[in-house]
Structures are given as C-alpha cells and as structure tokens.
C-alpha positions in Angstrom: 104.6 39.8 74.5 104.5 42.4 71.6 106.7 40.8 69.1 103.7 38.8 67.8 100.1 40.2 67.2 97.2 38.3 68.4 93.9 38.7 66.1 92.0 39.2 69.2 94.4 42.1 70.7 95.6 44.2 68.2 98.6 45.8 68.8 97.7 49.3 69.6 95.9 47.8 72.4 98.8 46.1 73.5 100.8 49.1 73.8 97.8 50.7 75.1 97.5 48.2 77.9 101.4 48.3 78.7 101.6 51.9 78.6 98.6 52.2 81.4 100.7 49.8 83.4 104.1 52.2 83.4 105.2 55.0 84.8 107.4 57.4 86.1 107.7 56.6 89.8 111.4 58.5 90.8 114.1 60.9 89.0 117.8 60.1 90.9 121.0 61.8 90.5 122.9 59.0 91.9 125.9 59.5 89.7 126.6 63.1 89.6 126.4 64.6 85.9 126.6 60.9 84.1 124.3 59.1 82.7 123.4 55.5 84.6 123.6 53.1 82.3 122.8 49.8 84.4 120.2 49.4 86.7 120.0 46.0 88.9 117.6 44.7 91.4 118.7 41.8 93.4 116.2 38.8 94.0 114.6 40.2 97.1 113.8 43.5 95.7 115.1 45.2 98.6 118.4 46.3 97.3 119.3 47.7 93.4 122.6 48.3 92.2 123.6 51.3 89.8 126.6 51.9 87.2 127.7 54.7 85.3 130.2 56.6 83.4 131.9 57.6 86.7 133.5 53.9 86.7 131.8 53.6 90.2 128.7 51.3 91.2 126.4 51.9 93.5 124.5 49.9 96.0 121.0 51.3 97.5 118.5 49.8 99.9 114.6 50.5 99.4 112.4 51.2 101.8 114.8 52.4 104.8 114.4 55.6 106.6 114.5 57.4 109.9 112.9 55.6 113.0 113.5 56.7 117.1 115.6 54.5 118.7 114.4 52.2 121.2 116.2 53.0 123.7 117.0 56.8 123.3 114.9 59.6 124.2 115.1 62.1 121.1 117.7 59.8 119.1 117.2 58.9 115.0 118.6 56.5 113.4 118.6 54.4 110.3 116.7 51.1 110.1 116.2 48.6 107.3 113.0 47.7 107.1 111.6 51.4 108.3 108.0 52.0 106.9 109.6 54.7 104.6 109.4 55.6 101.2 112.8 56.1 99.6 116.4 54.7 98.7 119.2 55.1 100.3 122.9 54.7 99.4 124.5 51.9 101.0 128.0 51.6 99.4 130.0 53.4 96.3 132.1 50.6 95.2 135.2 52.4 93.2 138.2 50.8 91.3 136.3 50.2 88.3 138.7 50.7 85.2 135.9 52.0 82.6 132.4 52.5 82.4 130.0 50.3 84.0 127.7 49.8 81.3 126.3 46.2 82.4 125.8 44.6 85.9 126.0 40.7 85.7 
C-alpha cells in the first residue's frame, strides 16, 4: 500500500520495490487501431476479456497452442491446456452500442 508512508519504508523504496516487481511481459493489437480500454481476467486466470473503442469485446484463452493429435499422423490442432506460451482469441462478441470502457 503506497497511500501511507511507513517510517521504516520510505516511499522511494516503496516504489522502488514495486517497480522491480513490474514489467512489460506482451504488446497486443487485439483491437485493430483502438486503444483497449478494459482488461479483465476471470477467476481462474485462464481466460481475460478485452474492450475497446471498436464497440466489440474480446475473449482470449492463455496458455493454448498447437499440439499433434492423438490420433492423426501429421495433424495440428488446438488444445486448451497446451504447454504454450501465448493467447489466443476465443470469441469477438459484437452488438455493443458504444465504447466498452469497463468490464463488470
């Protein structure tokens, strides 16, 4: 908590400590040329959701990627749950009537 200073942690070392702990992990261009406004993980962490000025929201899945088919020779396909680094897009939910500038 930075809002109040403790005598023993000063708050330069505070933002000191928090910015060592951030970073920049992933740049997407989910939305095209607008900016995304929301950002929304649900409670598993597996899934985040995204909204923008497009008036569309976006679902995405963590972690999924290409893995052989079990059965197939020389077959890909997609599995949740795949070992992978990565996101990918699971649904573009459209209809929205403005910006989505806050997912609930």
């Amino acid at each position: 908590y930075l809002g109040r200073q403790s005598q023993s942690f000063p708050l330069e070392s505070q933002l000191s400590l928090l910015k060592s702990r951030l970073s920049h992990a992933i740049t997407m261009s989910c939305h095209l040329i607008y900016p995304v406004y929301c950002l929304r993980f649900d409670k598993t962490g597996k899934y985040f959701i995204t909204g923008a000025d497009d008036q569309i929201v976006k679902v995405f899945h963590l972690g999924v990627g290409p893995k052989k088919a079990p059965d197939a020779d020389d077959a890909m396909s997609f599995s949740y749950g795949a070992n992978v680094r990565g996101a990918v897009l699971v649904c573009s939910l459209r209809g929205h009537a403005g910006v989505v500038a806050d997912i609930d």
